[in-house]
ROZA-970408 format. One record per residue (C-alpha): x, y, z. Coordinates in steps of 0.001 Angstrom, whole numbers, plus 524288, in hexadecimal, padded with zeros to 5 digits. Example, Ala and Ser with C-alpha at 12.3 -4.5 7.8 and 13.67 -1.06 7.14 Angstrom:
<pts>
8300C7EE6C81E78
835667FBDC81BE4
</pts>
This chain:
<pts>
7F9A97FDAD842FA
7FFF47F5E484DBC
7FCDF7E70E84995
7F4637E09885370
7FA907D92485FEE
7FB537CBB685833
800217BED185F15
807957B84C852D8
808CA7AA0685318
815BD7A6D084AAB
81AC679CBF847A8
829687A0DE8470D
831007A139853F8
831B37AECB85A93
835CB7B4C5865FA
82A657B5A687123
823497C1DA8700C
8273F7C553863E7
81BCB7CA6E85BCC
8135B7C53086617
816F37B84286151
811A87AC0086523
81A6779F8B86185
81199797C685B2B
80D3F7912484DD2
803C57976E84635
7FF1978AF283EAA
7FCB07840384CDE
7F627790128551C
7EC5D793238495E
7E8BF7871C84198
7DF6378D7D83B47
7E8C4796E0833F4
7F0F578BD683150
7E4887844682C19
7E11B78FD482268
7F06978A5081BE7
7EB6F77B0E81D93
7F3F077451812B2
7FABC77F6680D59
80BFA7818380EEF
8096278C66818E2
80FD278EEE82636
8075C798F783111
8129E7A0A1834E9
80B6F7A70C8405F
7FD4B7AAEB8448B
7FBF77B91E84AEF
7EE607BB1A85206
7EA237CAD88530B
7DF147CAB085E42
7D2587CFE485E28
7CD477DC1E861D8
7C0787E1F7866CC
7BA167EB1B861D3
7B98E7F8E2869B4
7AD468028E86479
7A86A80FDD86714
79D108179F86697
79B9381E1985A3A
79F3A82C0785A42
7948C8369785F72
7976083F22852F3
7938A83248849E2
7864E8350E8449C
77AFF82A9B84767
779C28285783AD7
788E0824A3838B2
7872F81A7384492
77960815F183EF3
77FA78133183258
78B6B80DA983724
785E78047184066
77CCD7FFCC837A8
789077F8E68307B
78CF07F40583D1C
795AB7FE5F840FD
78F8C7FF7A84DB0
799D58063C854D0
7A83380AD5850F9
7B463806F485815
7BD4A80EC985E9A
7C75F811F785659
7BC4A8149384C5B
7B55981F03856D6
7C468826B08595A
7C6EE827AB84A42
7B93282C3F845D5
7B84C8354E851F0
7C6FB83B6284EBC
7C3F983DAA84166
7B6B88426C84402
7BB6E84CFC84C70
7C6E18523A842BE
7D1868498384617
7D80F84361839FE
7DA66834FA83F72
7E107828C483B21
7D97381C1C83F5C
7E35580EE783ED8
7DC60803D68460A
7DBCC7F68683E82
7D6E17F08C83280
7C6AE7EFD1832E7
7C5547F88383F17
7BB6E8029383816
7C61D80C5E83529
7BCCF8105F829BB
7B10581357832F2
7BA08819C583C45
7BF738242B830A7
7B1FB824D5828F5
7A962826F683574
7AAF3835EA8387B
7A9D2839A282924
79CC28312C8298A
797CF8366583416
79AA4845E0830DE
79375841E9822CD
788B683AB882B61
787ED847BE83220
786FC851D782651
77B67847DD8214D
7731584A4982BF6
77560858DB82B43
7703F858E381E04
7795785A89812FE
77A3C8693D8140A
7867F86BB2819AE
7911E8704C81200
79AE6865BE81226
79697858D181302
7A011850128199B
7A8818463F81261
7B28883C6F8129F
7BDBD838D880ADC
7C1CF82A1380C1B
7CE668279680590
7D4068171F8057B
7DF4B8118880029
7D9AD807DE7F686
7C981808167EF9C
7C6DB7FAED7F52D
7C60A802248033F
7BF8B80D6E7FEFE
7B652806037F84E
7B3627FC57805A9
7B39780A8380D5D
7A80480EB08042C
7A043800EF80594
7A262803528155A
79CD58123A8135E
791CC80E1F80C1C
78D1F802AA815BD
78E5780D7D820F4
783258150481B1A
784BA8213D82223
77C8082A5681EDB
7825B8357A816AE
78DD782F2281163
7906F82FB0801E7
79E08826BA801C0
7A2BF823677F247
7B1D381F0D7EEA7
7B99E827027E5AF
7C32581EC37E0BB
7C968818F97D316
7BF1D810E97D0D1
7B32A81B327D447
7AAA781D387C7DD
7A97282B3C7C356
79B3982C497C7F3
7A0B1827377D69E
7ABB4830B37D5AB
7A01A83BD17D15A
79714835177DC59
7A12E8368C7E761
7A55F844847E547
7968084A6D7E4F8
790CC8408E7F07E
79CAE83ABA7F7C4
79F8583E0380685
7A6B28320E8092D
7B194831AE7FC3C
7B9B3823D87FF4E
7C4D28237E7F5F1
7D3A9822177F658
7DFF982BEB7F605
7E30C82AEF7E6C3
7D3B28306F7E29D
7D6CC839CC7ED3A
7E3E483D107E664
7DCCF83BFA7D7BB
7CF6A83F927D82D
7CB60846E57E48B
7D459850337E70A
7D841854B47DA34
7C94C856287D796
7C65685BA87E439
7BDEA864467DEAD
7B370859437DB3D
7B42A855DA7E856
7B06F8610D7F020
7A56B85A037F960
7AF13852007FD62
7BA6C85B6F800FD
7B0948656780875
7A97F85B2F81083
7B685852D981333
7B58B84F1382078
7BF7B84233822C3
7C96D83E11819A1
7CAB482F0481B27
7D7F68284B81882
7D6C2819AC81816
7E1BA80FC281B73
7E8F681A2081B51
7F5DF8105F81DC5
7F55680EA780E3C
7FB5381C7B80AEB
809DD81A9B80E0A
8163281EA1806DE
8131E8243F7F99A
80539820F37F8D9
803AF8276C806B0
80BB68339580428
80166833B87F958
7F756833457FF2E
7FAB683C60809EB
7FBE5847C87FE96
7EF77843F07F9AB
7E7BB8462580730
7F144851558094E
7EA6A857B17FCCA
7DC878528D801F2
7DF7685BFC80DCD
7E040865A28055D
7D7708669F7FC4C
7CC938621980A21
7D2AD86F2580EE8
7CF87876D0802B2
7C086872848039C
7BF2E87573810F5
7C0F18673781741
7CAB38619F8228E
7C7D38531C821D7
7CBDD84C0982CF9
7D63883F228271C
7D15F8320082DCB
7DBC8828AB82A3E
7D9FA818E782E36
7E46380E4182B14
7E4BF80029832F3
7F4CF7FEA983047
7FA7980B2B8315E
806E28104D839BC
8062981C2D840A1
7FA7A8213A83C88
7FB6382ECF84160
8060B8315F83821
8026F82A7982E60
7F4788338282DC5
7FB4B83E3582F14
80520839AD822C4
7F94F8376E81B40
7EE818437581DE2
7F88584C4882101
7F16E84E6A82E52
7F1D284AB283CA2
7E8AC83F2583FB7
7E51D8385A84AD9
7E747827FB84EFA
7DCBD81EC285087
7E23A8112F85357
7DCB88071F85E51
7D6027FE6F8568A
7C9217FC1785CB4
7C2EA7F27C85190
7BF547E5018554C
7C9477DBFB84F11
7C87C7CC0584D84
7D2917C4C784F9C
7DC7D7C1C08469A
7E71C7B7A384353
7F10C7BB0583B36
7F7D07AF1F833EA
806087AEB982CB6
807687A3DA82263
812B27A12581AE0
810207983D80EAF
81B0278CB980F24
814D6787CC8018F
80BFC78F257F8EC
80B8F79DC87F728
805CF7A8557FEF6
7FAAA7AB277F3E2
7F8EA79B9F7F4EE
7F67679A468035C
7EF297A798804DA
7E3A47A2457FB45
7E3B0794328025F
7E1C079E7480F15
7D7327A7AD80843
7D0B979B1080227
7D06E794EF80ECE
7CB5679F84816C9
7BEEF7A24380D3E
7BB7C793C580D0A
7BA827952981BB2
7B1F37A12381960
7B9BC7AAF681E38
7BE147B93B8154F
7CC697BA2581359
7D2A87C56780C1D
7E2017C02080640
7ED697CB3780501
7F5ED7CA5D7FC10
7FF217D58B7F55E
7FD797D3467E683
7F06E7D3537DD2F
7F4C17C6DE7D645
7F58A7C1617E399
7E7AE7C37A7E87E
7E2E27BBC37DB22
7EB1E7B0C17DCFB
7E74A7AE537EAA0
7D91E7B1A47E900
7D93A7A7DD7DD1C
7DFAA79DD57E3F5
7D66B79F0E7F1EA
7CBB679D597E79B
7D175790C47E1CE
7D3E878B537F12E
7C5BF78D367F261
7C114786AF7E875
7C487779C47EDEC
7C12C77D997FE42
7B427787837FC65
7B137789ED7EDC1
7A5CC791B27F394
7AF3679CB27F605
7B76F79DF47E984
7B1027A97E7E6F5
7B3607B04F7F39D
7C0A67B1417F0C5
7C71B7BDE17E8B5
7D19F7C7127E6FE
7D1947D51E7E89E
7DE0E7DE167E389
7E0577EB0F7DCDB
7DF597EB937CDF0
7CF967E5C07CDBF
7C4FB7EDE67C7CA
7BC5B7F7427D20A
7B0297EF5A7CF2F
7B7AD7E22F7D300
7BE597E8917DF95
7B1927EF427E652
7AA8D7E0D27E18E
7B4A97D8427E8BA
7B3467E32E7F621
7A65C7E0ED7F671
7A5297D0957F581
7B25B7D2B17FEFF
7A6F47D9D38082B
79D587D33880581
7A3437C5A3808D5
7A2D77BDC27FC48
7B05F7BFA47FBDE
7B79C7B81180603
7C63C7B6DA8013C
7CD147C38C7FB31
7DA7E7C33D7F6DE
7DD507D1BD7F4F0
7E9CB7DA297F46E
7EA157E7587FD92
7DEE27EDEF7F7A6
7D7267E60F800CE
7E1A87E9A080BE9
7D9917F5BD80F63
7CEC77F88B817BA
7C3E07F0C580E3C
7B8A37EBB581789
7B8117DE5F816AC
7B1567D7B38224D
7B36B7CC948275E
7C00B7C861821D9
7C5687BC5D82A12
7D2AE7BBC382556
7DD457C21E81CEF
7E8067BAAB8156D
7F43C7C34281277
7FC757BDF7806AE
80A7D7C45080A28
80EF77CE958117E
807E67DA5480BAA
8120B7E52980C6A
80EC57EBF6819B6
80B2D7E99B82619
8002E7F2CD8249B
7FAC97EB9181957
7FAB87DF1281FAD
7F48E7E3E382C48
7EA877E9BD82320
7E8387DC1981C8C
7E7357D5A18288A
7DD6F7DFFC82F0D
7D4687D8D782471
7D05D7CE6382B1B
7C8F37CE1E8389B
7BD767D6A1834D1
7B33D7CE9C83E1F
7B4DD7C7F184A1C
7B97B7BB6A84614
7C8617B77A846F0
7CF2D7BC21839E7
7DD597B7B2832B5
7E7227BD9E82BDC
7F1037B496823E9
7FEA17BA2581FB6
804607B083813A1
811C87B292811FA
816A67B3B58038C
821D77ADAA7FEB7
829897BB1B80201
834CF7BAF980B5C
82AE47C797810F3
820B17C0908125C
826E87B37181808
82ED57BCB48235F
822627C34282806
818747B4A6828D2
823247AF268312A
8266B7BACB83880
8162F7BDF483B31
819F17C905844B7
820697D32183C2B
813F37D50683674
80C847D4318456E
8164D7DC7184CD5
814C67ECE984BE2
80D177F494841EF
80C947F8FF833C8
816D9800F682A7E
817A780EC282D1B
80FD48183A825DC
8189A81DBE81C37
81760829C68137B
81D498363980F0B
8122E83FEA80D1E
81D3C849778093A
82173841917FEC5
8268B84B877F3F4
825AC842D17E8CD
8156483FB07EF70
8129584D387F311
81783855A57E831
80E9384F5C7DEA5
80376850DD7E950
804D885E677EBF1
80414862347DC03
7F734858DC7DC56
7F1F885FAA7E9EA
7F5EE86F357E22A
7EDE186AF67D4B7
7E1DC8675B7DF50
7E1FB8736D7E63C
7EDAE87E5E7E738
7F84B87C217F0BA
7F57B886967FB4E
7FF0F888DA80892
7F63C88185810C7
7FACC8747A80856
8091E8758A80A87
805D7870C481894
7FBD88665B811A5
807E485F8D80A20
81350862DD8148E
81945855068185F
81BBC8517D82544
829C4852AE82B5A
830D6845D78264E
8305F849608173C
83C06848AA80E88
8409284F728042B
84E1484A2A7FAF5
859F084F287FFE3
868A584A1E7FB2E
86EB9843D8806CB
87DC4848178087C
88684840E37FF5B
87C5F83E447F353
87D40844977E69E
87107848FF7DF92
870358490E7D19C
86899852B37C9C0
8593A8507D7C6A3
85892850387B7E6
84EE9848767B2B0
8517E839C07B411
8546A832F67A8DE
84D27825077A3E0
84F4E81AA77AD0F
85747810A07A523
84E968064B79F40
84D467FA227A983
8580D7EF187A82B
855D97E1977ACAA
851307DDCA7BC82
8601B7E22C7C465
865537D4C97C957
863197D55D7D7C7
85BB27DD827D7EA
84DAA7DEB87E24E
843177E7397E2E3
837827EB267EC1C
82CA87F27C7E65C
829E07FF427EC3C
81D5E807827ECD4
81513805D87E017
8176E7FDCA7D515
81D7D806767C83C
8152380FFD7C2F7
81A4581BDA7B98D
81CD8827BA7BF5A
8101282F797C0A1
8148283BF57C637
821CD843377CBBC
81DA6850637D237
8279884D897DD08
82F6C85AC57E0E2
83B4D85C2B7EA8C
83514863D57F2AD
834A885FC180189
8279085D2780574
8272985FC681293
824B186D9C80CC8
8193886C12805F9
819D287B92800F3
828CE878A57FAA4
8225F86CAE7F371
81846876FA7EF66
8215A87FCB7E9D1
82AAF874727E4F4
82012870197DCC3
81D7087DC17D8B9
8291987FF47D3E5
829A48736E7CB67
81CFB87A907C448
813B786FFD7C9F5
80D9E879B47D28B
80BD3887E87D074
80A3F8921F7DCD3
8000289B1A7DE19
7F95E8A3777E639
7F07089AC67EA2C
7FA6A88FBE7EA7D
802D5883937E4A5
7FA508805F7D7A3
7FB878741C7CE2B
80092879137C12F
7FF8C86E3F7B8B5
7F54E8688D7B096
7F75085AAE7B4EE
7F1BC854277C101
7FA4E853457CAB4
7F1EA84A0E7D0DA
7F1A88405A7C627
800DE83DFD7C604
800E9838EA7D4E8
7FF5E82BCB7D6BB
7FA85828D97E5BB
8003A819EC7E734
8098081B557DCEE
803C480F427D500
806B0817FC7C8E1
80295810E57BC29
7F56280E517B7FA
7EB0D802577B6BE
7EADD7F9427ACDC
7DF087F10B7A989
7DF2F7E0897AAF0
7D4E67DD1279ED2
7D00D7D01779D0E
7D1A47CAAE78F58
7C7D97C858786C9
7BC957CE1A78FA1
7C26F7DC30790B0
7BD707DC2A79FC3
7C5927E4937A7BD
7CCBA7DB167B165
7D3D47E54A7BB27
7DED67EEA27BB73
7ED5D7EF437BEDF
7F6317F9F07C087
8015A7FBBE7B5C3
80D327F75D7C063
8045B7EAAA7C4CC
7FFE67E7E77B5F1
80F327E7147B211
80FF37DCE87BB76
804AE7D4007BBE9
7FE397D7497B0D6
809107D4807A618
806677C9E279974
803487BDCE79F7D
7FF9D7C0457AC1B
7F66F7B9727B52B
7EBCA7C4437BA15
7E1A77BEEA7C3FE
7D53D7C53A7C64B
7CD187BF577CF76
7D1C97B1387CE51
7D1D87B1D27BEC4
7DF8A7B2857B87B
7E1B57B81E7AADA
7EE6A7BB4A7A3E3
7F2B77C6E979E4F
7F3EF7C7987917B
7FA947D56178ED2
7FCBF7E131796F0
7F9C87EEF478FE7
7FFC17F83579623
7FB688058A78D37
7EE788003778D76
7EE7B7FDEA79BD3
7E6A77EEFA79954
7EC547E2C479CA9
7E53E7D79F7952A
7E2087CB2579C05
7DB8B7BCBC7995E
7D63F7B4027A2A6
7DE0C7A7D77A4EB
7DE5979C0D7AD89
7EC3679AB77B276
7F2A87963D7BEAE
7FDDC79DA17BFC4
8010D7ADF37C3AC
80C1B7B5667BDA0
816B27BC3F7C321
81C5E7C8E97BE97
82A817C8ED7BD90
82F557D6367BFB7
83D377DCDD7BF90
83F9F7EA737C5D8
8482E7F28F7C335
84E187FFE57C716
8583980A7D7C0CB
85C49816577C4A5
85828820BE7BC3F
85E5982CB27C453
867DF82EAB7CF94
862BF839C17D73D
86C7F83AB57E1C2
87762831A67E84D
87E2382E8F7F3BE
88B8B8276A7F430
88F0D820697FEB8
89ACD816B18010A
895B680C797FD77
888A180F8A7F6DD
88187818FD7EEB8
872E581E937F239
86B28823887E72A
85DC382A757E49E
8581F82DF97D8E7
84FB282A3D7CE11
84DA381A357C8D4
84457812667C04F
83E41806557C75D
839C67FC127BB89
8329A7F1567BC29
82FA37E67D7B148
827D37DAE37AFF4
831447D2577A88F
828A37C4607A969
81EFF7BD3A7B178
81F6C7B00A7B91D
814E27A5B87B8B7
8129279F2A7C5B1
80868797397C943
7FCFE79B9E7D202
7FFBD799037DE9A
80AAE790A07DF55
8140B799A07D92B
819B378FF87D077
8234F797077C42B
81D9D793B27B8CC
8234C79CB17AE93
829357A9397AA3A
825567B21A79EA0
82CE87BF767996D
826837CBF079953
828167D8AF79090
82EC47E16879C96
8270C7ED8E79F43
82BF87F6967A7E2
826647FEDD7B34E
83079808F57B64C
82EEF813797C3C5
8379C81F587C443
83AC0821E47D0A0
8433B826C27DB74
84D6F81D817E1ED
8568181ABC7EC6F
86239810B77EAB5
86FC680DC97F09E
87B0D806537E8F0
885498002E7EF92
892937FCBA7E960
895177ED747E83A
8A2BE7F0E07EE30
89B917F47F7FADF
891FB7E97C7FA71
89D727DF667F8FB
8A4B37E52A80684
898DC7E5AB80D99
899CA7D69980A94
88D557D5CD803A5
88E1B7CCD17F998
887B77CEF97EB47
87DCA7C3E07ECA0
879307CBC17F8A9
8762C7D7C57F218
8673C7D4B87EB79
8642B7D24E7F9D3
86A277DC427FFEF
866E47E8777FA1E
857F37E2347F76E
856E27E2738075E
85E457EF2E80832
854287F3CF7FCA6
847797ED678040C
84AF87F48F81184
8500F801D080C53
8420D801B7806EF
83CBD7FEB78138E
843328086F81A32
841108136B81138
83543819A581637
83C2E81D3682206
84397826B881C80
83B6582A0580EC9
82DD9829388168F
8268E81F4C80BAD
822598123880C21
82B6A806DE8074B
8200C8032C7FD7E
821D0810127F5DC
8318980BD27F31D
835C18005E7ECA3
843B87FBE07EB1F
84D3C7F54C7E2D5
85A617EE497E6CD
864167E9017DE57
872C37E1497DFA3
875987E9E07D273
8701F7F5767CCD9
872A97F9507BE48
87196807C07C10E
879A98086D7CCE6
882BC7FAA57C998
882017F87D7D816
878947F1B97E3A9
86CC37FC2A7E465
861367FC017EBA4
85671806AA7E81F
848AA80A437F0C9
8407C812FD7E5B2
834A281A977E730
82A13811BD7E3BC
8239B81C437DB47
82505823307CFCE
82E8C82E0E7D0CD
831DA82BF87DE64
82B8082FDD7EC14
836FB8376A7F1CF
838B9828FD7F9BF
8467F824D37F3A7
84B7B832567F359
84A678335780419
850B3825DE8050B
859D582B6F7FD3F
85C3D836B0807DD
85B4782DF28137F
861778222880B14
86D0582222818AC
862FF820B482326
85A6E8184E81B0C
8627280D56817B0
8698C80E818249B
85BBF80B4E82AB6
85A38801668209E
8663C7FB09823DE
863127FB1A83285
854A17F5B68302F
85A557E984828B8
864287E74E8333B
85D867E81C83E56
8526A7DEDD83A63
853607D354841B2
84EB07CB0283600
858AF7C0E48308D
858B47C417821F3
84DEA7CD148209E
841207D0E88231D
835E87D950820D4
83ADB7E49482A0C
848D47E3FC82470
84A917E024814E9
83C137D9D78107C
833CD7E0FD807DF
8257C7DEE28070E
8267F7E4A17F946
832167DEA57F4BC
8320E7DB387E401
83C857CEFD7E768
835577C7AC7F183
83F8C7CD147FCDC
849597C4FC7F53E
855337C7277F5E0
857837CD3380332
8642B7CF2B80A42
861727D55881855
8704F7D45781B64
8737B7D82A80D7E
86C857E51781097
872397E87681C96
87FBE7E66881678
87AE97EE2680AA3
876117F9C2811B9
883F87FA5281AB3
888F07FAAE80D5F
87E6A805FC807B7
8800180E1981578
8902A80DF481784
898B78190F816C7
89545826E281498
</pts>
């Protein structure tokens, strides 16, 4: 999506032109912005303003039944817009299409509307016909499913029988929407668990399956969208074996070429829709940096301020601790200006029971809500009218995602605002006073591997146990051209694969050392069906995996042979782990849930957990029973989790030597502890205290890539040893960043670790490692392209016209250390260092 034309208002000196920059104060040209901050240590860094648009519509479609349109405008849909008209119309006549206008521009109506009107149709006909159209609607996250099925409902068009299948579905609403369903909204994993390995149950659907809809479809990259792509690849086929050819409507408002990225996903051609023809309000965008108080602070004086005027604000902010504290402390704020609407203010995050989620939707509809602070699962697509302004606390890790927050606001006709809050992150403080980088050009690429080995291996077993592998599906699970397989690059030795021995047991946190957290947090390994076949050959992977005894050939086909679910051992998102269960003490009542990784952290023996404004502490963590045990308590302080990462090499796989450096793949052990927690106070951040913790350990086996460089080297090169933490963490933050160039991923499924020393290699190392267990087969192609890789590395550092570093060069939106320390001359020299001599 190509950001709107945007005149930015800054307040830092620029050349003319640049950015469409007009040389002015924010705080002077819109006092009201700057009267939202009245009082508070804040400086308005700039002011963009995104224009209006009018609203272009179309007569509805001749082939939309009357009743559709009846129903429809009845809700006040009285007639679609363009872009809504060229994606229903495509799809309708066989064209798989991908629709990628803006936030709130009906993309929903525009993928749903052929499917409701071909169900529409059979209704009329009588309910005789041998397939009865259906619909499979497949979103990201439940909270947008669960909107989608509200919006259904309210449409009322006759015929349609929409449920959810999802985690939380009750066995009589699974049982309900198999026998009566022909609209079946649920999300890729059920596909993955439930649908397609029971297939069978769900005949109706696969006959009659007319449209396949793939909502914000921008959410499926690297691993999770390689994924994905296998699971739909399997849909395909087991729609072929029932006699269907659904046509794939895909709709995303942030998403870089589009065409590709359909075809990535479905595995088939599709069509563009863009040309947004939506009416849009206007919108001011502000940048704030706080000069005083934290971001947290001055984002609930905002939210408080802008529901005592009346108007519905929805906060971002990145962590679920976060969206208590500031939903607590907009509360408190108004208490003393409106105490009317205290209760109109509330947080919504992952980890709260169904019951409390769909509850806080509806008041969010509804309107008795005015003030949310939420975390990303309210990023996507749910319908909330009439929001007048967004608050963003912090730069939330892609351009995509912010655009997405933003497209939140502006849902009527009256002037909306968006408010960027800069954290106290050198990220964070480079991009408020530099409001352009985020205005100028469009969102990340779409990046995926859909011939992923270590991804499609495991899918193809779980695709033969379904249905036998025939011929016709070696062309199903061919990759594209660009696929990789491992292959030694001239001058590396390659040890032998015996099984890897025990990674050593963890030592204390490496002096120097950084880290940046890559893809999910640590689970255990959960399945390793990975073969070295290439996959652009789908039938060698076939016959790889035969040969391995996983699958046996017949006449008839590739079978499963085991007795195990293949199915059951891949993990989708790659959050690995379970739930635990937050109980409240003495009451028994079931508070919420956590996952094992985020438990370990926040959930330890004396932590602070906030649920809905009321704190308790944890008394003790359980970890075979799965309960943590919790009292309510009035405190006024958070706690911190003090963590120390770790990572040893368990196995060198192969090895180059060069002059002055070594390059390395192979097997390592990434460990993380919680060693002790910090008590600071709400709000302020004041240090309070420190207490000890009983270690326990997290540990992912994975695959690496790292380089060594001899201090000799380092010391001619004139870099001096106080330089090194920085240096190789900037070399470490844009190696990562340049990776899926050459290993086709996204930088959120790797995570890296830098250090001045390394016990294992005695020597400055810098590793990127999968982010997942066992590897993804992303380390081992940086490994084969590690020349051209940090050679374009080097050359994206230096050429950045930055000073000492910036988000395009050496920051990290994910970085463990705060960006600190970071040494973008350090890097360069490192890298000369890393890339000379043969």
């Amino acid at each position: 999506m190509k950001v709107p034309a945007a005149v930015v208002r800054s307040a830092k000196e620029s050349e003319p032109g640049e950015s469409g920059a007009v040389l002015t104060a924010g705080e002077r040209d819109h006092p009201d912005v700057a009267a939202l901050f009245a009082g508070r240590s804040v400086h308005v860094t700039g002011v963009a303003t995104l224009a209006p648009r009018a609203e272009r519509a179309e007569p509805w479609p001749s082939w939309v039944p009357a009743s559709v349109v009846n129903a429809l405008q009845a809700t006040g849909i009285h007639q679609p817009w363009r872009h809504q008209v060229e994606t229903a119309d495509l799809a309708y006549r066989g064209q798989h299409v991908i629709v990628t206008t803006g936030t709130a521009s009906g993309k929903s109506l525009a993928c749903l509307l052929p499917g409701l009107a071909a169900i529409a149709a059979a209704e009329a006909q009588g309910r005789g016909q041998r397939r009865t159209p259906t619909v499979l609607y497949l979103s990201p996250t439940k909270a947008l499913a669960a909107d989608q099925l509200t919006r259904i409902r309210a449409w009322a068009v006759p015929g349609v029988c929409a449920a959810i299948y999802d985690g939380d579905s009750s066995p009589a609403d699974r049982s309900w929407a198999r026998r009566y369903a022909n609209v079946v909204l649920t999300n890729p994993d059920m596909v993955h668990y439930g649908l397609l390995p029971g297939h069978r149950r769900w005949t109706s659907l696969w006959r009659g399956l007319r449209y396949v809809v793939v909502d914000e479809c921008h959410c499926y990259r690297g691993i999770f969208g390689a994924q994905v792509a296998a699971v739909l690849r399997r849909l395909r086929r087991i729609c072929r074996h029932y006699g269907a050819d659904p046509v794939f409507v895909c709709a995303s408002a942030t998403v870089a070429e589009p065409d590709r990225a359909a075809r990535l996903l479905t595995g088939v051609p599709a069509r563009v829709v863009h040309g947004d023809a939506a009416p849009r309000a206007p919108l001011r965008f502000a940048f704030v940096e706080p000069t005083g108080g934290s971001a947290v602070a001055e984002a609930a004086y905002a939210v408080a301020q802008l529901v005592a005027r009346g108007q519905r604000v929805i906060a971002y902010i990145n962590s679920r601790r976060g969206t208590e504290i500031l939903a607590a402390a907009a509360r408190r704020h108004l208490e003393t200006i409106r105490p009317s609407a205290v209760h109109a203010v509330a947080a919504y995050r992952g980890g709260y029971l169904p019951d409390e989620r769909r509850r806080l939707e509806a008041e969010l509809r509804s309107g008795r809500l005015r003030g949310l602070a939420a975390t990303s699962a309210l990023e996507l697509g749910v319908d909330v009218a009439g929001v007048d302004a967004v608050v963003l606390v912090g730069f939330p890790g892609t351009r995509a995602s912010l655009w997405q927050q933003v497209g939140r606001a502006g849902r009527r006709n009256s002037p909306a605002l968006a408010v960027f809050i800069a954290r106290d992150d050198p990220l964070d403080r480079y991009l408020v006073r530099r409001p352009e980088t985020l205005l100028d050009g469009g969102v990340e690429a779409f990046v995926f591997d859909p011939g992923n080995r270590y991804v499609l291996a495991p899918q193809v077993c779980a695709a033969a146990a379904e249905l036998p592998l025939t011929s016709e599906d070696v062309e199903v699970f061919s990759a594209p051209p660009g696929g990789a397989v491992f292959s030694a690059p001239p001058g590396t030795s390659v040890s032998s694969r015996g099984s890897a021995p025990h990674a050593p047991p963890p030592g204390p946190a490496i002096p120097g050392t950084s880290v940046s957290a890559g893809g999910p947090a640590i689970p255990s390994a959960s399945v390793s069906a990975a073969g070295s076949a290439p996959t652009d050959d789908a039938a060698a992977l076939f016959d790889d995996l035969t040969r391995r005894g996983l699958l046996r050939r017949r006449r008839d086909g590739w079978h499963w042979v085991r007795r195990e679910s293949p199915t059951a051992s891949i993990d989708l998102r790659g959050a690995g782990g379970g739930t635990v269960d937050i109980v409240e003490l003495p009451t028994g009542q079931l508070l919420g849930t956590a996952t094992d990784v985020h438990a370990d952290v926040t959930l330890h023996p004396g932590a602070v957990y906030v649920h809905q404004g009321q704190s308790f502490l944890v008394e003790s963590y359980d970890a075979e029973a799965r309960a943590v045990l919790v009292r309510a308590a009035d405190v006024d302080y958070v706690t911190i989790a003090e963590e120390v990462t770790d990572i040893r090499v368990v196995e060198t796989v192969a090895t180059t030597m060069r002059d002055t450096a070594t390059v390395c793949f192979g097997q390592v052990a990434v460990l993380r502890q919680v060693v002790g927690f910090a008590r600071k106070r709400l709000l302020t951040g004041e240090f309070l205290d420190r207490f000890p913790l009983e270690p326990r350990t997290q540990r992912l086996a994975t695959k690496a890539v790292w380089w060594t460089v001899e201090e000799d080297a380092l010391r001619r090169a004139a870099l001096t040893p106080e330089r090194y933490p920085g240096a190789a963490h900037a070399a470490e933050h844009s190696a990562i960043g340049l990776l899926p160039l050459f290993a086709t991923c996204d930088r959120w499924d790797i995570g890296g670790v830098s250090t001045a020393w390394h016990p294992d290699t005695g020597r400055l190392t810098v590793f990127v490692y999968d982010g997942y267990p066992g590897g993804a087969g992303i380390a081992e192609r940086g490994y084969t392209a590690y020349r051209q890789w940090l050679h374009a590395t080097r050359d994206a550092i230096a050429r950045c016209a930055c000073d000492h570093g910036c988000p395009s060069c050496i920051q990290s939106p994910k970085c463990g250390n705060g960006n600190e320390p970071l040494d973008k001359a350090g890097a360069i020299e490192l890298l000369d260092v890393v890339l000379a001599g043969g």
